[in-house]
N, C-alpha and C positions, 0 to 999 in steps of 0.2 A: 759039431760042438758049439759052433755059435747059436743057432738057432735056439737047444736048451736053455743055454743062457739068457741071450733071450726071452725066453716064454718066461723062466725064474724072475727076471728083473720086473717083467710085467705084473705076475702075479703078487710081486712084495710092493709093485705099485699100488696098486688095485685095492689090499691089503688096506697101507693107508687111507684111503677113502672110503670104507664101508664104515657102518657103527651109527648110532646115533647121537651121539656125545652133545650137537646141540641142539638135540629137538624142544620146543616146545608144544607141552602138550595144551587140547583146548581145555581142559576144565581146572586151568591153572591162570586163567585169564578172565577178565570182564571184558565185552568190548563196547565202549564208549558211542554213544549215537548224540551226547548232548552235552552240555557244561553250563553250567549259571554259576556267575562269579557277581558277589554283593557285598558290600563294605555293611561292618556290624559298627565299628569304629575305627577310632586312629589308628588302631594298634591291631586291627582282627579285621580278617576276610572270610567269608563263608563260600565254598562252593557247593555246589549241588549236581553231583556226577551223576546223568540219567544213561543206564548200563540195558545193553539189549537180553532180555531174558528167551535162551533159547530152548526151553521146558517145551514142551507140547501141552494139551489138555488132557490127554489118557494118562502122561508120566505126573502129572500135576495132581492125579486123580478125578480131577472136576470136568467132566463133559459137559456138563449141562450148562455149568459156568467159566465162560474163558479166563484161561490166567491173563495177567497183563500182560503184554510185550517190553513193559519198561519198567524198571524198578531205578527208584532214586535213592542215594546215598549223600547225605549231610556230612561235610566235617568242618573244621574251622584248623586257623593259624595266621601267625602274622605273614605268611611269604605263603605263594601258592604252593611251591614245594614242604614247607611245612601241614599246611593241609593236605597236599596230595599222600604224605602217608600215611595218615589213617586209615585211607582205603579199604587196606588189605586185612587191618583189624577189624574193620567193621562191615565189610564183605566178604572176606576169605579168600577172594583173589586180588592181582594184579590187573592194572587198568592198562589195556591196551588203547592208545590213542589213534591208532590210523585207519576210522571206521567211522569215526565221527562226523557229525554232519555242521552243529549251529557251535556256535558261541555267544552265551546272553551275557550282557554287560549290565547288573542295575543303572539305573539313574541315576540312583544319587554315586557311586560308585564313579562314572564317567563324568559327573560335575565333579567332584571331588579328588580324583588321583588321575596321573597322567595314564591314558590306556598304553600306550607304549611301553609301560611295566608291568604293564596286568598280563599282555598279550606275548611278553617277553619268551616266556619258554613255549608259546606254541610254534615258534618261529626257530626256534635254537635246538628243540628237541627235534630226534631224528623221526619219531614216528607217527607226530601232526602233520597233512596234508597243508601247501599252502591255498586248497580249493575250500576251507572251509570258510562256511559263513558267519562274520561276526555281525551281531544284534543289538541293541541298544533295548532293552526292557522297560515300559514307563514303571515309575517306582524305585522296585526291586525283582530281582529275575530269579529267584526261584522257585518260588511258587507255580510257576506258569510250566515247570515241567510237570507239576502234577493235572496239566489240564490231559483228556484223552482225547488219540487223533481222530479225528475223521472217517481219513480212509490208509492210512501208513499205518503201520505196525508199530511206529513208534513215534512220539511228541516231536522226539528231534528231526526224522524224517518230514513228518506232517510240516514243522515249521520251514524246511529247504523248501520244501514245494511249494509253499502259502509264498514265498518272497521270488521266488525263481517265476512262477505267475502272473503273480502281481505287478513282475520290472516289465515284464515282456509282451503280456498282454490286455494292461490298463494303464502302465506309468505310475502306480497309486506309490511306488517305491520303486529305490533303484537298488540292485545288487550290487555287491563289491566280494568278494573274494578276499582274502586272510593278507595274498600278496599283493594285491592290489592295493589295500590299504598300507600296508608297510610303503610303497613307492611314494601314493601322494601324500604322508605323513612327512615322508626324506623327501619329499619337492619343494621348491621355492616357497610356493604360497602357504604352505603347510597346515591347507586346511583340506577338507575331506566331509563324507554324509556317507553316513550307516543306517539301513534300514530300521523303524522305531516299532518295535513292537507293543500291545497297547491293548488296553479293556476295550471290548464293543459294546459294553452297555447290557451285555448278557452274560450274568457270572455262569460258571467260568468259562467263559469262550472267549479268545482273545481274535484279533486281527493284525497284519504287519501292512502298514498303510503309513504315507510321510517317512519323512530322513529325518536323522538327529546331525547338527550341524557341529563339527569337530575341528577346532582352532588349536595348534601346538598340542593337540594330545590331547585335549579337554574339552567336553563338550559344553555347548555356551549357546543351545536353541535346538528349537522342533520344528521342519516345515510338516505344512500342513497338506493335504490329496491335491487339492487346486493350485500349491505354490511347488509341491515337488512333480508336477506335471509339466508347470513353466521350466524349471530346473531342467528337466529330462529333454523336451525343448532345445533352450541351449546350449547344451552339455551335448547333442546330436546321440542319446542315449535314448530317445524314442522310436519305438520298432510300431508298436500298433496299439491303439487305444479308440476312443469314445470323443469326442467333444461336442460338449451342448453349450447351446448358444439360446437366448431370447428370440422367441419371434417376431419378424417385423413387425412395426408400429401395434406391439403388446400396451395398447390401451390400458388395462385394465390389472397389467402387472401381476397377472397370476403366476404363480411358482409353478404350474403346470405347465402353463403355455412356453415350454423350449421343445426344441427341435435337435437334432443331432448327427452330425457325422462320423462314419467311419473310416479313420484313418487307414492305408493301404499302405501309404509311401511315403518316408517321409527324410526328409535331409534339414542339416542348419550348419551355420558355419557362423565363428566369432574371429572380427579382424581387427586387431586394435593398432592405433596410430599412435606416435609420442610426439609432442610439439612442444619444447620445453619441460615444464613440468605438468602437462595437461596432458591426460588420457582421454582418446577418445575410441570409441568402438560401436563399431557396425556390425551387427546380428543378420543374416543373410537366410530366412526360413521358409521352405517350400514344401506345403502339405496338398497330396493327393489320396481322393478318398470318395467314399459312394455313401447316399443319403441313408443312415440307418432310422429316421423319423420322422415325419410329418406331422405336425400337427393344425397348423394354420397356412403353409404359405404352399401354394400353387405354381410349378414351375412348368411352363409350357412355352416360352419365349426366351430365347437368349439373352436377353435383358431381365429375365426373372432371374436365371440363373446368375448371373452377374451381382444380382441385387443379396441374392443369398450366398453366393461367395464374399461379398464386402461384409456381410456382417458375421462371418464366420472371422475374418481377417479382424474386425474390430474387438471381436470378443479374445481373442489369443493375443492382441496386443497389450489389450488392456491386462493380463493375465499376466504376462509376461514384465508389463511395467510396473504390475503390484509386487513381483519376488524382485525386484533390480531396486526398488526402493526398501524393502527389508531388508535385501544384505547391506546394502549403501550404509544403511541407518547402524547397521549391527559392525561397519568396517571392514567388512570379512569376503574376502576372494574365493569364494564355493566355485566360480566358474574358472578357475583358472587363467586368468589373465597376465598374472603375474608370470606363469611356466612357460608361457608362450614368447614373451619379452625376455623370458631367461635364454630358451634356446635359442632365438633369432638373432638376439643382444645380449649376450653375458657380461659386457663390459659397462653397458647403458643401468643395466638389473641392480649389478655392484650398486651404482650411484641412486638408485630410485628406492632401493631395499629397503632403508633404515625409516623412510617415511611413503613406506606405500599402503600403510592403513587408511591414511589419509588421501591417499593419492586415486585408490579405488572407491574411497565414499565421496567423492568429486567429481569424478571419471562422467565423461557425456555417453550415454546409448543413445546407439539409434536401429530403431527396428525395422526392418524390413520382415513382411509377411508376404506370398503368394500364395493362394489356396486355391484348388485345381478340382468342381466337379468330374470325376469320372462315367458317373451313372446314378438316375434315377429309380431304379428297381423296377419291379414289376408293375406299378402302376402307370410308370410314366411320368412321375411332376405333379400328381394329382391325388389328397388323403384321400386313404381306405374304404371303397364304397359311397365314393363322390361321382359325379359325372363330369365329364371335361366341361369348363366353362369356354 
């Protein structure tokens, strides 16, 4: 008798769980690969939701011609959620967000409103990823979802790649992730760098190259390929890149005449001291790497090689001391010096807080650089079709 019973209770189990009561179905969704958010004025935001189009070319009708992969939708409101309903008037579906890749920020939009309220609900909604990437767009950012990728299926994609690349391997930008920036937003020094995306000089083809620099929520500067390579530097955010350097005793001061290594391996470490109210900080940087250039200089002696690692060292300092005089100048703790005085000293931080704008554009550097030939290549220390001297 029990066993019946049994199998009954099961079955009125079972019972309950069948049905689809909450499915969704897909062609009751859009799903999101991009966002451009741009201030029109005071009172109005404009986004530009770039939505993956999953058509084929036979269902399209057009063979011979590909449909896009990305279709854009404009709406405007004063509050992102008032824009975000328009959506579904003016696409027919619901925007699903957890597929998305960028997040563009105009220009003037991040000089103008604090992004910590722009950014607000991708952070609060359930169905934004904290992996995605926010942008800084020169100008305005929507536009630039009508540029076409490359080689992705879609602008948003194309642009993760272009900046995922570019951090990892040339330095020309550094990535940051959705939650990452929420962290050093809520850190002590409360400043941050988001990749700058930006005209190359060939309509319409854009490049993500340089940071936009972010003080309390706002942005307040651009570095430039050569100062956010220093940045990536001491921020120990450099994996592998390029660095050119002048050739010894360049007489003649050609722009051609550099030469170039490749970085393999690289470490930096920032150690700051408090002595009163004087900061001082030690830069501790160690690069190893194999010659990707020659153009003038002959290394066949360990003292050659010596001569060409000192001017590798020269040229990275001097790089390094041009971005440490621009933030000085601008006030602003982009390397975080301040987070590190926080954690070590939270009671010291308290006391230093209310004036350490000032305390970091006074602050002493000191740089230490080591740079370590690995290998000459296949010639040996000697340009391409030369003979050993």
């Amino acid at each position: 008798m029990k066993r019946p019973l049994s199998l009954l209770a099961l079955l009125l189990a079972l019972s309950l769980l069948c049905g689809c009561w909450d499915n969704k179905e897909l062609d009751e969704y859009g799903y999101v690969q991009a966002i451009a958010i741009d201030m029109i004025d005071e009172h109005q935001i404009q986004i530009t939701t770039h939505f993956y189009n999953p058509s084929s070319n036979i269902e399209m009708g057009n063979v011979g011609n590909p449909a896009p992969k990305g279709i854009n939708i404009v709406t405007t409101g004063e509050t992102f959620f008032d824009a975000m309903r328009e959506i579904p008037s003016k696409f027919g579906r619901k925007a699903k967000w957890d597929h998305m890749r960028v997040i563009l920020l105009g220009e003037q939009l991040a000089r103008s409103l604090n992004i910590r309220e722009v950014l607000d609900f991708f952070s609060r909604d359930h169905e934004p990823r904290g992996t995605i990437l926010p942008i800084i767009a020169q100008h305005s950012a929507g536009h630039y979802l009508d540029i076409k990728p490359f080689i992705e299926q879609t602008i948003g994609q194309q642009f993760k790649r272009m900046e995922m690349s570019g951090t990892q391997f040339s330095a020309e930008t550094s990535s940051i992730p959705l939650y990452d920036l929420a962290i050093q937003l809520s850190s002590p020094s409360k400043t941050s760098t988001i990749p700058y995306l930006h005209n190359d000089g060939t309509e319409p083809k854009a490049i993500i190259s340089g940071v936009a620099l972010i003080r309390d929520g706002r942005m307040v500067g651009v570095l430039k390929e050569p100062d956010t390579e220093a940045f990536m530097m001491l921020t120990n955010k450099y994996k592998y890149g390029v660095l050119e350097f002048p050739c010894l005793n360049n007489v003649n001061h050609r722009i051609q005449d550099k030469e170039s290594l490749e970085v393999l391996s690289f470490n930096s470490r920032l150690s700051p001291t408090i002595k009163g109210d004087a900061i001082h900080v030690i830069a501790d940087i160690a690069i190893e790497g194999t010659i990707g250039e020659l153009r003038c200089s002959h290394l066949k002696t360990s003292k050659d090689v010596e001569q060409f690692e000192e001017a590798i060292t020269q040229q990275v300092e001097k790089q390094i001391q041009h971005l440490l005089a621009l933030l000085q100048k601008k006030k602003l703790d982009a390397l975080g010096i301040g987070n590190q005085i926080f954690r070590k000293h939270p009671k010291l931080w308290r006391q230093l807080e209310p004036e350490w704008d000032s305390l970091i554009a006074e602050s002493q550097f000191e740089v230490h650089v080591d740079v370590s030939v690995l290998s000459t290549g296949m010639n040996a220390g000697t340009l391409f079709g030369t003979k050993e001297k």
